[in-house]
Steps between C-alpha positions, in 0.01 A plus 500: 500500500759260441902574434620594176789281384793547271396235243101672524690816400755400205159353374306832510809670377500254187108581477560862465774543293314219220208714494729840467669372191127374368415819542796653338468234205135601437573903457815432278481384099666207471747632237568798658822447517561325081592730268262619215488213194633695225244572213498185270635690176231350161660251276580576130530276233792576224379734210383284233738447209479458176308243273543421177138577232515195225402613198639886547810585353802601719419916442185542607283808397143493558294196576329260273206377722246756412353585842416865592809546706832740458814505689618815589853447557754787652884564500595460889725815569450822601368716798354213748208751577400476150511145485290408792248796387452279175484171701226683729272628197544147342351341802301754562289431186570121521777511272805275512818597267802348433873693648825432349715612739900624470755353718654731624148693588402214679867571697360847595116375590493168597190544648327515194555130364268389769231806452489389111418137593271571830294701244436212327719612155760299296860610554792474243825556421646817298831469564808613752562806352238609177783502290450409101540154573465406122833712439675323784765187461361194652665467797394876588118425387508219682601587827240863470221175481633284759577814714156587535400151529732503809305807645130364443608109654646681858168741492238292359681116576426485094660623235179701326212386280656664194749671308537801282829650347595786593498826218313312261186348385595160404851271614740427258558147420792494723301642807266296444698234537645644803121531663460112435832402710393749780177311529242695299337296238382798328558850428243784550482705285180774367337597273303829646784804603325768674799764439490571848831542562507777251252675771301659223231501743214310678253561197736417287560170656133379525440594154867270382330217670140549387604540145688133468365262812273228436437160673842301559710835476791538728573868572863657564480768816731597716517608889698847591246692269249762590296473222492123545369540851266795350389275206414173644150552638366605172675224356362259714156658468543468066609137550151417742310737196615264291412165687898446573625346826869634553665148682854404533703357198470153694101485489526655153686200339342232728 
C-alpha cells in the first residue's frame, strides 16, 4: 500500500466536508432562514362619487325612466347591529339600497363605510350632525355638509354618491346651493316615507310602503329601527310580488 501524504489528505478532507454541506443543503429549505412575505393586503379603488343626471332637476324624488326598479334608501345612524342586519337581508334577497350616513356616526363606526360599499350599495351624505340644516345660517349648514363630506373622503377616498338634508324632505334653496359647492350636483330627496322612525311597527311599515311605491319610487327608511329590520323581508318580498327590483339610487337614475 503506498504512503499517505499531506496534500492526498487536505484533498480528502476538502472531499468530505463538500459532500457534508451537500448533504446539509439538500435536507434544509432554502428560505429557511427569510422571514414570512407578509400577506399582500387587496387593492381598493376610491368610492365612486357623484355624477351629475341631465335632464333631472337638482331635488330629485323618484325616477323618470320607467323601469321596474325602486331605491330603497335609509338614514345611516343608529345601533350598528341594526344596520348591518338590514345590509345582510338586502343582500340576502339580492337587494342593493342606498345609506346616507351621519358624520359623526361614521366617527363611532368607521367600519361601516366600507361594509356599505363592499355590499355593493350607494353611500351618501346626511350630514355632521342631523341637525335642521334648513334652519341653520350658511356658514353652519355649510360646514354640517362639508363635515360629513370630510368623514366619507378619509373612509371611502370619495366624498359619497349623494346627498340628503338632514330633518327634512327636500333642501332649501340655500342648501341646495350649499350641496352644489360641496360637490353634489344634486339633492336626494323622496317621495315614499315609511314612518319608520315613528316605530309604529313592522306591519305597519310594509303596508306605508305598499300603499304608495310604484316603479321609479325612492323610499325614505332608516337604520337603528326594529321594525325596519322586522319589516324589510316582507317588503322586499311585496316589491318581487310586484315585478320590482329594489337597486341603488345610482342604477335607478342611470
Amino acid at each position: 500500500m503506498g504512503r499517505v501524504t499531506s496534500t492526498d489528505r487536505r484533498g480528502a478532507l476538502r472531499i468530505g466536508t463538500g459532500l457534508a454541506l451537500t448533504s446539509l443543503a439538500g435536507c434544509a429549505p432554502a428560505e429557511s432562514s427569510r422571514a414570512p412575505r407578509p400577506a399582500r393586503q387587496p387593492h381598493r379603488a376610491p368610492a365612486p362619487g357623484p355624477r351629475g343626471f341631465p335632464g333631472l332637476p337638482v331635488q330629485i324624488a323618484h325616477s323618470p325612466r320607467g323601469r321596474p326598479e325602486v331605491a330603497l334608501t335609509f338614514h345611516g345612524q343608529g345601533d350598528p347591529r341594526t344596520a348591518r342586519a338590514v345590509l345582510a337581508e338586502a343582500e340576502r334577497a339580492g337587494a342593493r339600497v342606498t345609506v346616507l350616513a351621519v358624520g359623526t356616526w361614521l366617527d363611532a363606526h368607521p367600519k361601516l363605510a366600507r361594509r356599505v360599499l363592499d355590499g355593493g350599495h350607494d353611500l351618501g351624505n346626511h350630514t355632521l350632525n342631523h341637525r335642521d340644516i334648513n334652519a341653520l345660517p350658511e356658514r353652519a349648514a355649510y360646514a354640517e355638509i362639508t363635515g360629513c363630506a370630510d368623514r366619507l373622503r378619509r373612509l371611502t377616498g370619495g366624498i359619497g354618491n349623494w346627498f340628503r338634508p338632514s330633518r327634512a324632505q327636500r333642501a332649501s334653496p340655500l342648501v341646495a346651493r350649499l350641496a352644489r359647492r360641496a360637490g353634489y350636483p344634486h339633492v336626494l330627496s323622496y317621495d315614499v316615507d315609511s314612518l319608520d322612525f315613528t316605530s309604529p311597527g313592522a306591519a305597519a311599515v310594509t303596508r306605508t310602503v305598499a300603499a304608495e311605491v310604484r316603479a321609479g319610487s325612492v323610499v325614505s327608511l332608516h337604520f337603528g329601527y326594529a321594525d325596519t329590520v322586522a319589516a324589510l323581508p316582507a317588503v322586499l318580498d311585496e316589491l318581487h310580488r310586484r315585478g320590482l327590483r329594489a337597486v341603488t339610487t345610482t342604477e335607478l337614475l342611470t
